[in-house]
C-alpha positions as CSV (number, residue, x, y, z in Angstrom):
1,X,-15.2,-36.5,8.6
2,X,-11.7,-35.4,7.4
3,X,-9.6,-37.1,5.3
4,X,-6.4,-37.8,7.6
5,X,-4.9,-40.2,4.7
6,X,-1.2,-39.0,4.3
7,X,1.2,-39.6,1.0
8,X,4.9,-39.3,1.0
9,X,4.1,-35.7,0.0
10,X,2.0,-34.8,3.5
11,X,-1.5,-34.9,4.3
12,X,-4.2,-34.3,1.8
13,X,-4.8,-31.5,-0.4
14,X,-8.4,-31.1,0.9
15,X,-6.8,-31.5,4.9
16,X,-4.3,-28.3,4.3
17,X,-6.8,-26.3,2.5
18,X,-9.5,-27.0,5.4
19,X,-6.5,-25.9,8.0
20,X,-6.2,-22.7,6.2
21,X,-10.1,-22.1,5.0
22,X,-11.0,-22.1,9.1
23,X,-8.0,-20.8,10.5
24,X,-7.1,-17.9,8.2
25,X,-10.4,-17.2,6.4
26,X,-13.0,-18.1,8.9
27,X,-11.0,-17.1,12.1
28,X,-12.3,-19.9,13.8
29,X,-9.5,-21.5,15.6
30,X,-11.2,-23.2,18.2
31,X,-13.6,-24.8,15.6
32,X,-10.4,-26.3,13.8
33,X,-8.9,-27.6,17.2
34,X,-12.6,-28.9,17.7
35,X,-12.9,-30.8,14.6
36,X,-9.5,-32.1,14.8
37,X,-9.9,-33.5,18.3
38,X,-13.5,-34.8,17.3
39,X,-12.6,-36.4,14.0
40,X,-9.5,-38.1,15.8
41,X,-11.5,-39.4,18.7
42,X,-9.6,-37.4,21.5
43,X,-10.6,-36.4,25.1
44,X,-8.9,-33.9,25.1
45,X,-7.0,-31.4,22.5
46,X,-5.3,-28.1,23.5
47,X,-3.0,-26.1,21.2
48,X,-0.7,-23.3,23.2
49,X,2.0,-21.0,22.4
50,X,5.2,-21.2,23.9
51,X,7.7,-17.8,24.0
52,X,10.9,-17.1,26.0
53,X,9.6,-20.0,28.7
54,X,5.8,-18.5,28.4
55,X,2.9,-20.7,28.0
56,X,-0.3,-19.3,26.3
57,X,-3.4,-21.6,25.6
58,X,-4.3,-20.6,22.6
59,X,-7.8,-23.1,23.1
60,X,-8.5,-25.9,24.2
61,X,-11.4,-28.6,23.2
62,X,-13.0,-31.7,24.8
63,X,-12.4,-32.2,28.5
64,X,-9.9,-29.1,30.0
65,X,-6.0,-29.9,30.4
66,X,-6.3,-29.4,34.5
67,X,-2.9,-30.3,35.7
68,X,-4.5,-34.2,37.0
69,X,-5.5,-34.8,33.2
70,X,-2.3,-32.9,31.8
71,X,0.0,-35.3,33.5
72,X,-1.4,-37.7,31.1
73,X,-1.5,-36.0,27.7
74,X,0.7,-36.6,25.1
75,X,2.9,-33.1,23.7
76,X,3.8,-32.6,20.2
77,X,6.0,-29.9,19.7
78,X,6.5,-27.5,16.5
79,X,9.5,-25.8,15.4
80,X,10.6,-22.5,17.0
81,X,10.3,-20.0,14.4
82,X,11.9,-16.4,13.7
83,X,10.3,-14.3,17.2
84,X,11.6,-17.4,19.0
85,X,7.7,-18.9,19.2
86,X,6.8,-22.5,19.1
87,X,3.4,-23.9,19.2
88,X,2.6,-27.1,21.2
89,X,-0.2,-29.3,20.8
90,X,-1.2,-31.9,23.7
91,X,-3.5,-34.1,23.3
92,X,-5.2,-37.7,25.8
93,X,-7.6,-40.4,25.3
94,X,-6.3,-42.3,22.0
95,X,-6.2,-45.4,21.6
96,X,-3.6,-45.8,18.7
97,X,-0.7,-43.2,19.7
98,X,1.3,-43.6,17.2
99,X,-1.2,-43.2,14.3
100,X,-2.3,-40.0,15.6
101,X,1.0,-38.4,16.5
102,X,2.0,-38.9,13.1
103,X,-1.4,-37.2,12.1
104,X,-0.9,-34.2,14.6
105,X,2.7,-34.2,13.5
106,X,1.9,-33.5,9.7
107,X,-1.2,-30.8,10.7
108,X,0.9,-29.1,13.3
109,X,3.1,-27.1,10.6
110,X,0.1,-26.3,8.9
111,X,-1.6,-25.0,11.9
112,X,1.5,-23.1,12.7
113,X,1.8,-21.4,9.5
114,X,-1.8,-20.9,9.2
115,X,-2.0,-19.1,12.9
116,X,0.6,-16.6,11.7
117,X,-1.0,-15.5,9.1
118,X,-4.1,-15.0,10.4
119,X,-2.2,-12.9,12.8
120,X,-0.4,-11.1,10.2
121,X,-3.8,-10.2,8.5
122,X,-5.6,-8.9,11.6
123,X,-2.5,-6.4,12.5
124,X,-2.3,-5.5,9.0
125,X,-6.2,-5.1,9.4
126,X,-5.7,-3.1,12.8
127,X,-3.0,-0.5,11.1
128,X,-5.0,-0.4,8.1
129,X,-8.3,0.9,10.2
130,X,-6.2,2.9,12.5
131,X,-4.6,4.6,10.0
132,X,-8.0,5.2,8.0
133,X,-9.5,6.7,11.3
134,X,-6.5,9.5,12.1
135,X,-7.0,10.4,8.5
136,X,-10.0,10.5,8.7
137,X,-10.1,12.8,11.5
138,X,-7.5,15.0,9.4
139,X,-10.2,15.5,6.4
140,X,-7.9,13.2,4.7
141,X,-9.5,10.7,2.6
142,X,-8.1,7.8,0.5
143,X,-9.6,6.3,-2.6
144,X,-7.6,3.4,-4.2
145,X,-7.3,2.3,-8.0
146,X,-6.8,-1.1,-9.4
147,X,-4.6,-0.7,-12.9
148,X,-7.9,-0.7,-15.0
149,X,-8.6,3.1,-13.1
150,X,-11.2,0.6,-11.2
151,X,-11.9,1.9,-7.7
152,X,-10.8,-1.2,-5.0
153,X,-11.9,0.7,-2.1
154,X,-12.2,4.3,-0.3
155,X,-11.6,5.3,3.2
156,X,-12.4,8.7,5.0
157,X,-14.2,11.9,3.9
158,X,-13.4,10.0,0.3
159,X,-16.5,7.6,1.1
160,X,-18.6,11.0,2.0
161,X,-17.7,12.4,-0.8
162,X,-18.6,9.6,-3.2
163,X,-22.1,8.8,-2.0
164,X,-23.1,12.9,-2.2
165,X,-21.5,13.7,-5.4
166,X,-19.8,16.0,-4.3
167,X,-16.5,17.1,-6.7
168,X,-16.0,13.1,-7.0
169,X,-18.6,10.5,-8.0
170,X,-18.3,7.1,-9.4
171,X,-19.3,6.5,-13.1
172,X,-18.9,2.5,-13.9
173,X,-17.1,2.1,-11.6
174,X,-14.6,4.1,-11.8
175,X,-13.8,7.7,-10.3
176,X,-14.7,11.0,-12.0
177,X,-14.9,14.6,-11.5
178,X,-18.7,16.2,-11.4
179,X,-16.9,19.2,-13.1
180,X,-16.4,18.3,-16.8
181,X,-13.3,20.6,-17.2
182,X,-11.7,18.9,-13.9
183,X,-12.8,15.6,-14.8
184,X,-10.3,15.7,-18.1
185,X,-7.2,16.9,-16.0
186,X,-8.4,13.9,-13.4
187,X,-8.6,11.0,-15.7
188,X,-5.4,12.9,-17.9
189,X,-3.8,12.8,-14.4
190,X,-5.0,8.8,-13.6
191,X,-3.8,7.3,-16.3
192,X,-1.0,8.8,-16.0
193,X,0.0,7.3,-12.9
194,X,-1.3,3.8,-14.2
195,X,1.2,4.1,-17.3
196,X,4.1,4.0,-14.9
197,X,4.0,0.6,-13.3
198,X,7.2,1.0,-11.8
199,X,6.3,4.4,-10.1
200,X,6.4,8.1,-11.2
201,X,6.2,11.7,-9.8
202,X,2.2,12.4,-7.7
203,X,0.4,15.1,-9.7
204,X,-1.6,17.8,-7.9
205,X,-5.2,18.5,-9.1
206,X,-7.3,21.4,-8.1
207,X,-11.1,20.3,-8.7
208,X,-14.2,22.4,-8.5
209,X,-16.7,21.0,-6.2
210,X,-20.5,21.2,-6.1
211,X,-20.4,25.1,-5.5
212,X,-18.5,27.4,-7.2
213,X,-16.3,29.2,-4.6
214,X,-15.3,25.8,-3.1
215,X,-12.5,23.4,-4.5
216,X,-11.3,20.2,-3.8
217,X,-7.6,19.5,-3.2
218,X,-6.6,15.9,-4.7
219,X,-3.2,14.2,-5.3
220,X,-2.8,11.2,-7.7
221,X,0.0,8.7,-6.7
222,X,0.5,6.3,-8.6
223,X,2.1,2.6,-6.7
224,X,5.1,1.0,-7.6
225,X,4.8,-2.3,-9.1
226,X,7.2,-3.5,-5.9
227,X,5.1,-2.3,-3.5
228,X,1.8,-3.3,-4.8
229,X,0.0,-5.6,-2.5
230,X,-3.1,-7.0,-4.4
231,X,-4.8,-5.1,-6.9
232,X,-3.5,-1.4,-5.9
233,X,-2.4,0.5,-8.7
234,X,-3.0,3.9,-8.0
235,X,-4.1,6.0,-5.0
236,X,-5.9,9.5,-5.0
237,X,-5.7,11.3,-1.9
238,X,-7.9,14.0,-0.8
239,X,-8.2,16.8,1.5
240,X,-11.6,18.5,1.7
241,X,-10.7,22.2,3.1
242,X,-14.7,22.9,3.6
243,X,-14.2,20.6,6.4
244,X,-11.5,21.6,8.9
245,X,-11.0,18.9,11.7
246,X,-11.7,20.0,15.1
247,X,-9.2,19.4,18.0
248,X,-10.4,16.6,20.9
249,X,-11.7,18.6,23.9
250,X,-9.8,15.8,26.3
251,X,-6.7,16.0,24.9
252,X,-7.1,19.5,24.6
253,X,-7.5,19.5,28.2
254,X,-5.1,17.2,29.2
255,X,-2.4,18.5,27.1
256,X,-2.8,22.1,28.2
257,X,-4.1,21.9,31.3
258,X,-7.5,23.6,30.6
259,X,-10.9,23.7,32.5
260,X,-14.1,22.5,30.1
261,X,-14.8,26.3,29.0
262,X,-11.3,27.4,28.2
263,X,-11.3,23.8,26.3
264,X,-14.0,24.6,24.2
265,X,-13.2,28.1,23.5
266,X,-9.5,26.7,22.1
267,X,-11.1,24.4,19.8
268,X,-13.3,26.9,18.5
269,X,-10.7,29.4,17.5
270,X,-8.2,26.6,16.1
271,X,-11.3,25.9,13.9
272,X,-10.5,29.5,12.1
273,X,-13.4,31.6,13.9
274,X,-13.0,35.1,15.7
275,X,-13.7,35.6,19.2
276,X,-17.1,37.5,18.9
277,X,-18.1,34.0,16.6
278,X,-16.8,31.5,19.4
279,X,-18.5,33.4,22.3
280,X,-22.0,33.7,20.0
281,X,-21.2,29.7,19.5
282,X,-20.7,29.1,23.4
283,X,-23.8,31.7,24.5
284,X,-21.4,33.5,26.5
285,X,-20.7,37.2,26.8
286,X,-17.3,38.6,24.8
287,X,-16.0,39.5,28.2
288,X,-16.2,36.4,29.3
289,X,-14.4,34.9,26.1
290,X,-11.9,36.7,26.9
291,X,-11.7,36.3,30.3
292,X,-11.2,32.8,29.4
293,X,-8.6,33.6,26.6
294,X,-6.1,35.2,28.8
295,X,-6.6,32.6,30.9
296,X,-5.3,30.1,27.9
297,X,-2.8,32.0,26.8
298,X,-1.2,31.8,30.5
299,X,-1.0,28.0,30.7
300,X,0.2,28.0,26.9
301,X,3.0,30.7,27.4
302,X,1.6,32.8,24.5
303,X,0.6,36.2,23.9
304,X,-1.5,36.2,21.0
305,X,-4.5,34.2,18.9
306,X,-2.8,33.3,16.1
307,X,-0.1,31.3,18.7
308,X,-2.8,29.7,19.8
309,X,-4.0,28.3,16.7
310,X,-0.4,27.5,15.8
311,X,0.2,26.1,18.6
312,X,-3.0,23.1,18.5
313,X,-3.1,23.0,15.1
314,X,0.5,21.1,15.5
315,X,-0.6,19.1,18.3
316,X,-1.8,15.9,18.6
317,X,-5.2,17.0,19.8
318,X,-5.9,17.4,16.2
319,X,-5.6,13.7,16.0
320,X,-8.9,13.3,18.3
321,X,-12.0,15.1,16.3
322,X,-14.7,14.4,18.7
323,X,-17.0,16.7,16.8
324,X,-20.2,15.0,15.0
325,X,-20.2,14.9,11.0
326,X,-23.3,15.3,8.9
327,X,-24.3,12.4,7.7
């Protein structure tokens, strides 16, 4: 059972932690509201959000607040904060009103804190993924350095990389080149960029990769001590050109006003191939093809192939690659 004994400070040590462990780590609000309600000996327990007039349950535990039993409960209120939100808590069925209001009372900030956080942390979450996916789909990957040149974490075609050895591979855990000669001007480049904590000029590397015609585009950017979060130091960013991203066929579609076959044909020429390669790849004829390309270039208001490519390479269909990766 918790510990609801209270000092001139506030509630226990172990109480706040517990708040924050199942709120913000866990995720578990309703378990929290459960436990408190339980370990109180309330009916009922029901925490909601209040905004410009608007009520939001957040969850509710124990018998529902129907407007009969609602009419009854008891309504602590927090304090408004800076979006102009409060949280409310109501509660019914104690038996020593006071006691427990001043319990719910002390919890309440805690809870309040503890829910906005957790919310910070899942949008930070959200942009974090979001942002890993459109690079992602850009041949962009990410791989992040704490200031011991120890890799925290990668994201994108980075991971890919990584796993195959391929230009990059991890060596104690840290990054390195497969190419001895790159690998001095990466770990020249890395450390570096770890020498300035308070920021410095990105460095561009060229690295060979696993065959010899192919290389591997990488920038090392080192992170200001200001705008560290965590253990961040450094980041290397990638961009495999052996991979070209391929434009959405929807948004192709929707954005130019293409049929399915005009739509696949775009895509495959914005990929850098010739006509005669993109009708071989589509098992059409080459009249046909082009049937189909004069047919593009009318709703695109262009005259020529390389406007084409121009023209959805710097579109935002290349943020929708819809076409499947080896594993």
């Amino acid at each position: 059972m918790l510990d609801f004994t209270s000092t001139a400070a506030g509630p226990e040590p172990a109480l706040i932690d517990w708040i924050y462990k199942t709120i913000v780590d866990e995720g578990d609000l309703p378990a929290a509201i459960e436990r408190l309600r339980a370990d109180l000996g309330l009916n009922s327990l029901q925490l909601s959000q209040m905004e410009r007039g608007d009520e939001t349950v957040l969850c509710c535990a124990g018998t529902p607040l129907t407007a009969a039993v609602a009419r009854d409960a008891h309504s602590l209120d927090g304090p408004i904060n800076e979006n102009g939100r409060r949280l409310v808590l109501q509660y019914t069925g104690t038996t020593d009103q006071t006691e427990n209001a001043a319990v719910l009372s002390q919890v309440l900030s805690h809870i309040d804190r503890a829910v906005t956080l957790a919310a910070r942390i899942d949008s930070s979450e959200v942009m974090r993924k979001m942002g890993s996916d459109l690079l992602g789909r850009l041949c962009i990957g990410t791989i992040f350095l704490d200031a011991k040149g120890q890799m925290v974490s990668a994201t994108g075609s980075a991971s890919s990389m990584l796993a195959a050895s391929d230009g990059l591979r991890l060596r104690g855990g840290a990054v390195a080149a497969t190419c001895a000669f790159s690998d001095r001007a990466l770990q020249s480049a890395i450390r570096t960029a770890l020498a300035h904590p308070d920021g410095g000029n990105s460095e561009l590397l060229r690295l060979n990769q696993s065959e010899a015609d192919r290389a591997l585009g990488l920038v090392v950017q080192p992170v200001p001590r200001t705008a560290r979060k965590g253990a961040i130091a450094c980041a290397l960013v990638i961009r495999d050109s052996d991979r070209p991203s391929a434009p959405g066929l929807d948004l192709l579609r929707g954005l130019f006003d293409l049929t399915p076959a005009e739509a696949g044909l775009t895509r495959i020429l914005a990929m850098g191939h010739t006509l005669d390669e993109a009708a071989a790849d589509l098992s059409i004829s080459r009249n046909t093809a082009r049937a189909h390309l004069r047919a593009i270039f009318s709703k695109c208001g262009i005259n020529r192939q390389t406007e084409l490519v121009r023209l959805v390479l710097s579109s935002v269909a290349m943020l929708q690659d819809d076409m499947p990766r080896a594993a």
